[in-house]
PAZAPA-4460 file (N, C-alpha, C; in steps of 0.05 Angstrom, whole numbers, plus 32768, in hexadecimal, padded with zeros to 4 digits):
% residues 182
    n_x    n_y    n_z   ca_x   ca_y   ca_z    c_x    c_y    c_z   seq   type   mol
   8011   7FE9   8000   8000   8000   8000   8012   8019   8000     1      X     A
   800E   802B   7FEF   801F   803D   7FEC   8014   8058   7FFD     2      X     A
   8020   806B   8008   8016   807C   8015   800A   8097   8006     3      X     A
   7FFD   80A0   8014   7FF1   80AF   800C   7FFF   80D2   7FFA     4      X     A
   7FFA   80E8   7FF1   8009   80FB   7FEF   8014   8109   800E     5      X     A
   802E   8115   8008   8037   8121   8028   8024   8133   8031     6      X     A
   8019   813E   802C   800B   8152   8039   7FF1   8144   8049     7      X     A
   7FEC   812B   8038   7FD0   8120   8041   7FD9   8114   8061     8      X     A
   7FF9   8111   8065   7FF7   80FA   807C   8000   8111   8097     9      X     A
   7FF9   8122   8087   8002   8135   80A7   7FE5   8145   80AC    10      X     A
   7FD9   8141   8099   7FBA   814C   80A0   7FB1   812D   80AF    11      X     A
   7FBB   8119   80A5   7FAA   80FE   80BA   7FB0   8103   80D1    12      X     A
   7FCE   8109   80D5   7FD5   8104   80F8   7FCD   811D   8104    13      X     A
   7FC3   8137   80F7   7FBA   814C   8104   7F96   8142   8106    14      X     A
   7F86   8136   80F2   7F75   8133   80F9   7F71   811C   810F    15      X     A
   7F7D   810B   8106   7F7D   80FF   8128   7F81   80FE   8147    16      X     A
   7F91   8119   8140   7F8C   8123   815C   7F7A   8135   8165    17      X     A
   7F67   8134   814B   7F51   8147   8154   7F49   815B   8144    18      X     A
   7F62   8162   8138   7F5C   817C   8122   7F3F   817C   8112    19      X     A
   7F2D   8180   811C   7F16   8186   80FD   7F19   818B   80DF    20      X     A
   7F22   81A8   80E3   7F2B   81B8   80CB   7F3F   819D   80B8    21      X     A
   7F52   8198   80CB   7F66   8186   80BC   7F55   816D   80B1    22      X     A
   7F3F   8162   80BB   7F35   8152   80B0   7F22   815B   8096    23      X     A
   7F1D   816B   8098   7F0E   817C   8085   7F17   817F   8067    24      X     A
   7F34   8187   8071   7F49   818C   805B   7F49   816F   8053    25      X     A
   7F53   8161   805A   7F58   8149   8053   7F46   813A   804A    26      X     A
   7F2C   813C   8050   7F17   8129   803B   7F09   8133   8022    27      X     A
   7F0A   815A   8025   7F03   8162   8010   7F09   815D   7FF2    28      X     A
   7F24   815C   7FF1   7F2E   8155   7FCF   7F20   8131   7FC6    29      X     A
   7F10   811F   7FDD   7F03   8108   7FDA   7EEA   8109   7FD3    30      X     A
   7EE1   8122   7FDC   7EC2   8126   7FE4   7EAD   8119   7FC2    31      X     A
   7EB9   8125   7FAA   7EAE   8121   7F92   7EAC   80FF   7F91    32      X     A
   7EC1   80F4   7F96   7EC0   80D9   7F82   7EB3   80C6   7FA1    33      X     A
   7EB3   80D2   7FC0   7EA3   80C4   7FD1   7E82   80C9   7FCF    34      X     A
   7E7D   80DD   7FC1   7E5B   80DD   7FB8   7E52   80CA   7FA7    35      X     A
   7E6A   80C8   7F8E   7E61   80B7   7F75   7E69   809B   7F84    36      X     A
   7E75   8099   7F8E   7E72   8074   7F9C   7E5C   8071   7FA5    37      X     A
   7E4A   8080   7FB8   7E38   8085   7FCB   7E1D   8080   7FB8    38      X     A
   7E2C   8091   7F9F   7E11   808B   7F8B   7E08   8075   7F7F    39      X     A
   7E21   806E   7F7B   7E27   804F   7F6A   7E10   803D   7F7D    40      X     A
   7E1E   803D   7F93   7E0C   8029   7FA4   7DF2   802B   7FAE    41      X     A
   7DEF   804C   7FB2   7DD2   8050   7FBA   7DB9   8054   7F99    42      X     A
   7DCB   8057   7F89   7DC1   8066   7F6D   7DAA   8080   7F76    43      X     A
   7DB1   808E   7F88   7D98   809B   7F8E   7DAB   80BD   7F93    44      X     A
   7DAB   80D5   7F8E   7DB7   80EB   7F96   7DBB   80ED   7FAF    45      X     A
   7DA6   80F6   7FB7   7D9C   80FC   7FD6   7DA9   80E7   7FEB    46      X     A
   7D9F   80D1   7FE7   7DA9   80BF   7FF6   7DD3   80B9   7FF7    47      X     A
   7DD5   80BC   7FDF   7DF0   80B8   7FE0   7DFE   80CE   7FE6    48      X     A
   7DF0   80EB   7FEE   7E02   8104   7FFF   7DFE   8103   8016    49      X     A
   7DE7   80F4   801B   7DE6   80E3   8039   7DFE   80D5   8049    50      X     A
   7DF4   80B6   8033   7E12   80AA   803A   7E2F   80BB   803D    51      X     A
   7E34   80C5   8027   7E4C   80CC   802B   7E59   80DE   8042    52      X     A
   7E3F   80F7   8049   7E43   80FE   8059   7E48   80F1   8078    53      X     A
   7E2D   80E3   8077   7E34   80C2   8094   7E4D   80BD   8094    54      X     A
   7E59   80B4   807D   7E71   80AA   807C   7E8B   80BA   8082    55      X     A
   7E8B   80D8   8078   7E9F   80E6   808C   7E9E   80E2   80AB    56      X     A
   7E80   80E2   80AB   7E85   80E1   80CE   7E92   80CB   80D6    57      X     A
   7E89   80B2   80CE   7E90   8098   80D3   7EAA   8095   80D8    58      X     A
   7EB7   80AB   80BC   7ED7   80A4   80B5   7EE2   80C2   80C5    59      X     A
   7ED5   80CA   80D2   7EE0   80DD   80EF   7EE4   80D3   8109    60      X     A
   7ED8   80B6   8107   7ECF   80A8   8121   7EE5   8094   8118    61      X     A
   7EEC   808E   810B   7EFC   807A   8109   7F0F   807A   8106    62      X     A
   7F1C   809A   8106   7F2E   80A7   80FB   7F49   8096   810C    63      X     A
   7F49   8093   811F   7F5F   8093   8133   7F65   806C   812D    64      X     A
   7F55   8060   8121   7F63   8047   8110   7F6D   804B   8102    65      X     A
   7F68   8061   80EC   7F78   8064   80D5   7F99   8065   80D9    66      X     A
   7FA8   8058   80C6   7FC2   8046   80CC   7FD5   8061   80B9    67      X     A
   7FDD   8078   80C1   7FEE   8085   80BA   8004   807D   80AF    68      X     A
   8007   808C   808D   801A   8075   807D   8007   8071   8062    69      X     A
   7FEB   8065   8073   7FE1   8056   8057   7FCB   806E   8045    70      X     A
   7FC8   8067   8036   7FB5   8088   8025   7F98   807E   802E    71      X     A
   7F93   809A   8035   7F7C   809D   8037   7F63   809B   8026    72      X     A
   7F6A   80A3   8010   7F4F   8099   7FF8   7F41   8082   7FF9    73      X     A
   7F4A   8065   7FEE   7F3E   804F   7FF4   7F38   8048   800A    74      X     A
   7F3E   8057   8028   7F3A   804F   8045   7F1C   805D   8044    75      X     A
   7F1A   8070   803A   7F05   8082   8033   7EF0   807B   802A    76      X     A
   7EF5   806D   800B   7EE0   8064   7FFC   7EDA   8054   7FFD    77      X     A
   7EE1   8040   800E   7ED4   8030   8020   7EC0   802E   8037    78      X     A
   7ECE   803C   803E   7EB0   8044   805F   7E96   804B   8048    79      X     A
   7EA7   805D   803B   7E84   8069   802A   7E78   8054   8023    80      X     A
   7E85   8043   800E   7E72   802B   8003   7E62   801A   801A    81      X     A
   7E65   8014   802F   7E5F   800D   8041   7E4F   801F   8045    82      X     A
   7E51   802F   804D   7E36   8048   8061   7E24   8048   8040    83      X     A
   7E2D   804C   802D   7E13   803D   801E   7DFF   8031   801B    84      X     A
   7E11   8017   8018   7E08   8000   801B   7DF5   7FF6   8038    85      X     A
   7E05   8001   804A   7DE6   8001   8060   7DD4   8013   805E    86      X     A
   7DD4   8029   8050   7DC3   8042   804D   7DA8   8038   8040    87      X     A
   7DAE   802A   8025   7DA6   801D   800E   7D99   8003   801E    88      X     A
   7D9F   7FF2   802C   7D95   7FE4   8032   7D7D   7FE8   8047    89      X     A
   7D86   7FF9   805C   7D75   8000   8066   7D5B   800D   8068    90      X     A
   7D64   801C   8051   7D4C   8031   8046   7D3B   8015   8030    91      X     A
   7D46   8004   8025   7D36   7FF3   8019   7D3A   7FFD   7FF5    92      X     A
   7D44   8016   7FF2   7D3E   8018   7FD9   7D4E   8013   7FC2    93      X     A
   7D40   800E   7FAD   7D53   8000   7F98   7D4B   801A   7F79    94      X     A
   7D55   8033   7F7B   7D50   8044   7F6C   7D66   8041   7F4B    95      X     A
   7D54   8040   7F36   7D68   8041   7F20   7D80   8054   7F14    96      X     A
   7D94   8048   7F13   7DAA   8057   7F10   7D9F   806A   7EF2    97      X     A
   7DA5   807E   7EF8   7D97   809E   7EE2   7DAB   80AC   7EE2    98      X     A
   7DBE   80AF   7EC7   7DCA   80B3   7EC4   7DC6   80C4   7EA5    99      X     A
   7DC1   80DE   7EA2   7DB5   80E4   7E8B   7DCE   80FD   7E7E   100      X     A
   7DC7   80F7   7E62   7DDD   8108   7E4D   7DD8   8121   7E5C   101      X     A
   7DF5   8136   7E5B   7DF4   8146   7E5F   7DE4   8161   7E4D   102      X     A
   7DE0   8157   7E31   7DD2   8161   7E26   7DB4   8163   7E1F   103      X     A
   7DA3   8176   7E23   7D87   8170   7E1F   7D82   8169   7DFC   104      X     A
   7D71   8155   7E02   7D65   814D   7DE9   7D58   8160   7DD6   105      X     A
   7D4F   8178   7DDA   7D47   8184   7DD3   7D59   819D   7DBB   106      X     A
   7D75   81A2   7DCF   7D82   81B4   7DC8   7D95   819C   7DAC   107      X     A
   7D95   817D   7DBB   7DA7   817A   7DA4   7DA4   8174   7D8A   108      X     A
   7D7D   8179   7D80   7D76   8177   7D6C   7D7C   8198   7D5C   109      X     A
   7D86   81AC   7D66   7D8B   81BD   7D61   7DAA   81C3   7D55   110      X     A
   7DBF   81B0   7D5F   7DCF   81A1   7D5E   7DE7   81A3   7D42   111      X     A
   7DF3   81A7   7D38   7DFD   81A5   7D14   7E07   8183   7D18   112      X     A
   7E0E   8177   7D32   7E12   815A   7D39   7DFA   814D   7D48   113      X     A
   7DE0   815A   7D40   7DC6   8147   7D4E   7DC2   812F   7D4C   114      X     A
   7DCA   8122   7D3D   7DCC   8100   7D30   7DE1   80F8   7D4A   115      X     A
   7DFD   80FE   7D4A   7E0C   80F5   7D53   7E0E   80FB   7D78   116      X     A
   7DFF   8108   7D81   7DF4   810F   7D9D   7DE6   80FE   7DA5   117      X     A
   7DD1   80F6   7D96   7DBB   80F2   7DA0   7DBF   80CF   7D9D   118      X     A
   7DCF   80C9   7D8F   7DD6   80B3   7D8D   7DE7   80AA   7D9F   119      X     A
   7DFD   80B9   7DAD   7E0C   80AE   7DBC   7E01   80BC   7DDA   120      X     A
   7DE8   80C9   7DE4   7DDC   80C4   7DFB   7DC5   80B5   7DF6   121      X     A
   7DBF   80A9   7DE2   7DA9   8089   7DDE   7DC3   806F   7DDF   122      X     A
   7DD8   807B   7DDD   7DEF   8058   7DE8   7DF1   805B   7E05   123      X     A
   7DF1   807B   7E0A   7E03   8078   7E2E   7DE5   806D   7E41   124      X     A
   7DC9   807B   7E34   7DB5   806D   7E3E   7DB9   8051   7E3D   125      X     A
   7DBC   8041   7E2B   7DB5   8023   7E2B   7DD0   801A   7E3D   126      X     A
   7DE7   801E   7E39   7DFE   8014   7E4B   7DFC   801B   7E64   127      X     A
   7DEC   8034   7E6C   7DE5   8037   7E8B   7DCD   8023   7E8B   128      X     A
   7DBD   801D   7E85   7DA4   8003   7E87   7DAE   7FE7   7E8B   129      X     A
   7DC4   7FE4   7E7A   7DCF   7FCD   7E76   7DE4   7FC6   7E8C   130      X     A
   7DF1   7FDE   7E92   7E01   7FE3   7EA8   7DF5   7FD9   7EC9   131      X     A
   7DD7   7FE4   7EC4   7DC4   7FEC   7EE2   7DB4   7FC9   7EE2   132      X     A
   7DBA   7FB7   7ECE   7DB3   7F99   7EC9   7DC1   7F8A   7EDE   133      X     A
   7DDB   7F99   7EDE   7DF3   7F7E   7EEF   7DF0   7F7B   7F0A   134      X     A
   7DF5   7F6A   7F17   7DF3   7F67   7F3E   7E07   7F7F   7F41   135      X     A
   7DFC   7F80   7F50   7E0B   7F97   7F69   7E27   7F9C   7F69   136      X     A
   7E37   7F86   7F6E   7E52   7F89   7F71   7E5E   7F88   7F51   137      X     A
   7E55   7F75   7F41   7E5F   7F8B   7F1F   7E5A   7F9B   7F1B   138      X     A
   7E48   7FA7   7F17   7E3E   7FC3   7F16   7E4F   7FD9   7F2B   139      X     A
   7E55   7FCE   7F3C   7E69   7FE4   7F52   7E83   7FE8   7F48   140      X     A
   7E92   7FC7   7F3E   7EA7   7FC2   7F3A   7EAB   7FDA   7F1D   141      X     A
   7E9A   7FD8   7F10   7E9C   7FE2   7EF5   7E97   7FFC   7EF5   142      X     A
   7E8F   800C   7F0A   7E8C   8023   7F05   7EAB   8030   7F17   143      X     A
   7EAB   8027   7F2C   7ECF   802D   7F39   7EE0   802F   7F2B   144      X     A
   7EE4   801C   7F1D   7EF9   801F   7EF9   7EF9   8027   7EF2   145      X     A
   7ED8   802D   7EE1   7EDE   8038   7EBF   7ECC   804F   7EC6   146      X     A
   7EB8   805A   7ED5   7EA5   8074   7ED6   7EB8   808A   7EEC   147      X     A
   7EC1   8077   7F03   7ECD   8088   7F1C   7EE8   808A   7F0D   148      X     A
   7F00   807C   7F09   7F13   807A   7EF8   7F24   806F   7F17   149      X     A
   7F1F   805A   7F24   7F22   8061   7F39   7F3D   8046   7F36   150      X     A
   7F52   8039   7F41   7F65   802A   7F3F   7F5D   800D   7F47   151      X     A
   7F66   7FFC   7F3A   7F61   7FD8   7F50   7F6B   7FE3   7F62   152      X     A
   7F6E   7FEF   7F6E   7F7E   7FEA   7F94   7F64   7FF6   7F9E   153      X     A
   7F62   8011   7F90   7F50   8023   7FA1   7F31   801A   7F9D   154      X     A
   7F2E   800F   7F84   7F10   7FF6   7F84   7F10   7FDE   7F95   155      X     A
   7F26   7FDC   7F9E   7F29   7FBB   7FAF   7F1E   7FCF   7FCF   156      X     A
   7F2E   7FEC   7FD2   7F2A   7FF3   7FED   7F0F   7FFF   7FF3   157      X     A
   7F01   8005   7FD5   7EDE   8014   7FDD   7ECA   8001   7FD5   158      X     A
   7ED2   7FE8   7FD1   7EC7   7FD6   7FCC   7EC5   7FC1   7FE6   159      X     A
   7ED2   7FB8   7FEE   7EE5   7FA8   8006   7EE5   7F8F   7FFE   160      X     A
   7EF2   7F89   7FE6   7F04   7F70   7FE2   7F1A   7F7B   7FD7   161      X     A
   7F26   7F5F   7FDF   7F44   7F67   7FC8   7F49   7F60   7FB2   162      X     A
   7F65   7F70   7FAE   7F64   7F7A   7F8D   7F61   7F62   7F7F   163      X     A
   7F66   7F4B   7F7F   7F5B   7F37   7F68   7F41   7F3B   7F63   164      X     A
   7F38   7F37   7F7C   7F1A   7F33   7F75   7F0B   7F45   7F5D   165      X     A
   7F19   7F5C   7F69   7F11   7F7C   7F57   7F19   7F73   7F35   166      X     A
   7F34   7F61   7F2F   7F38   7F53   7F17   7F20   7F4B   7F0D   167      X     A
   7F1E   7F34   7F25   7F0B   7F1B   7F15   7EED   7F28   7F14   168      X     A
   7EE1   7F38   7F21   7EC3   7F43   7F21   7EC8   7F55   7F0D   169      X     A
   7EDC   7F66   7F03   7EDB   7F7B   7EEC   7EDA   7F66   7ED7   170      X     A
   7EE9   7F54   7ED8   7EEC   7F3F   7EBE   7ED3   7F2F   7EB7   171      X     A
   7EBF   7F2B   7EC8   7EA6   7F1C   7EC4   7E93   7F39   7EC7   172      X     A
   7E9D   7F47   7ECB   7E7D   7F62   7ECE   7E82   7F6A   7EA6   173      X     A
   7EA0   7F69   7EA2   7E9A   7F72   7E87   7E99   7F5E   7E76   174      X     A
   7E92   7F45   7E7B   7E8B   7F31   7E6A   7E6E   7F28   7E63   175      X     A
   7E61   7F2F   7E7E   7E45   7F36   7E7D   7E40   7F4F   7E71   176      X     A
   7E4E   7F63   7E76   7E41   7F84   7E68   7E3C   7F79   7E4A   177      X     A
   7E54   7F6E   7E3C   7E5E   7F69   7E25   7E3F   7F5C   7E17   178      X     A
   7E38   7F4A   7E30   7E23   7F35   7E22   7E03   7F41   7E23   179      X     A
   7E07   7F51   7E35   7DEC   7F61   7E39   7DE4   7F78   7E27   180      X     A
   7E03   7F89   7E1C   7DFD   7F97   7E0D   7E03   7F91   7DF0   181      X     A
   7E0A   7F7C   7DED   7E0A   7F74   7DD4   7DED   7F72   7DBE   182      X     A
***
């Protein structure tokens, strides 16, 4: 496990002794890609600024385990997936992942490339459908990689297996994508 950037490991040992602010600093530059995990798993907005936020607290409370040395990110995007994952369970809900072109349909018939817009947010529609088909943990595995851009290490640490596994479930999540969206 490689450590984190220098600056991040002197904000850990100041937030562990209490520093706020220093913890503040230190989870902010996370804050973006710990919502979209949150989302992944909850597929819901609301709910996943929930989690994530739970999950700072969680990862304020637990701060003083955290093993100075090791990076903080994947220690991170972990608790979240978890405070998710019980969020999501608890609440019972199973909301569809909605994920829509940034462009309105409207404007891109207006478009001098309206053919070619509208065509490639009618593919990102069906590959998010086809995507929102797979169990849970391919569908997680596959978005940590290729949507979050996120590393095998750091998918093995917001996931909580290890990194083979993150191999072998990316290697069968896109063998199914392959077959579903074919």
């Amino acid at each position: 496990m490689t450590a984190g950037p220098p600056g991040e490991q002197e904000l850990v040992l100041r937030a562990q002794r209490g520093d706020a602010r220093a913890f503040e600093e230190l989870v902010r530059p996370h804050w973006e890609v710990a919502f979209r995990v949150a989302y992944v798993v909850t597929r819901d907005a609301g709910e996943a600024e929930d989690a994530a936020q739970e999950a700072l607290l969680d990862a304020w409370r637990a701060l003083p385990r955290f093993r100075p040395g090791w990076p903080l990110r994947p220690w991170l995007l972990r608790i979240v997936a978890n405070r998710a994952r019980n969020r999501r369970r608890a609440a019972g809900r199973r909301a569809r992942l909605s994920l829509r072109a940034a462009a309105d349909p409207a404007d891109a018939v207006h478009s001098p490339a309206a053919d070619e817009t509208v065509l490639s947010a009618e593919e990102r529609r069906r590959l998010l459908a086809v995507l929102d088909e797979l169990p849970e943990e391919a569908r997680l595995v596959l978005v940590c990689r290729y949507l979050l851009d996120l590393s095998e290490e750091e998918t093995a640490a917001a996931t909580g297996v290890r990194r083979g596994t993150v191999k072998s479930r990316t290697s069968r999540a896109l063998d199914r994508l392959r077959e579903l969206y074919a």
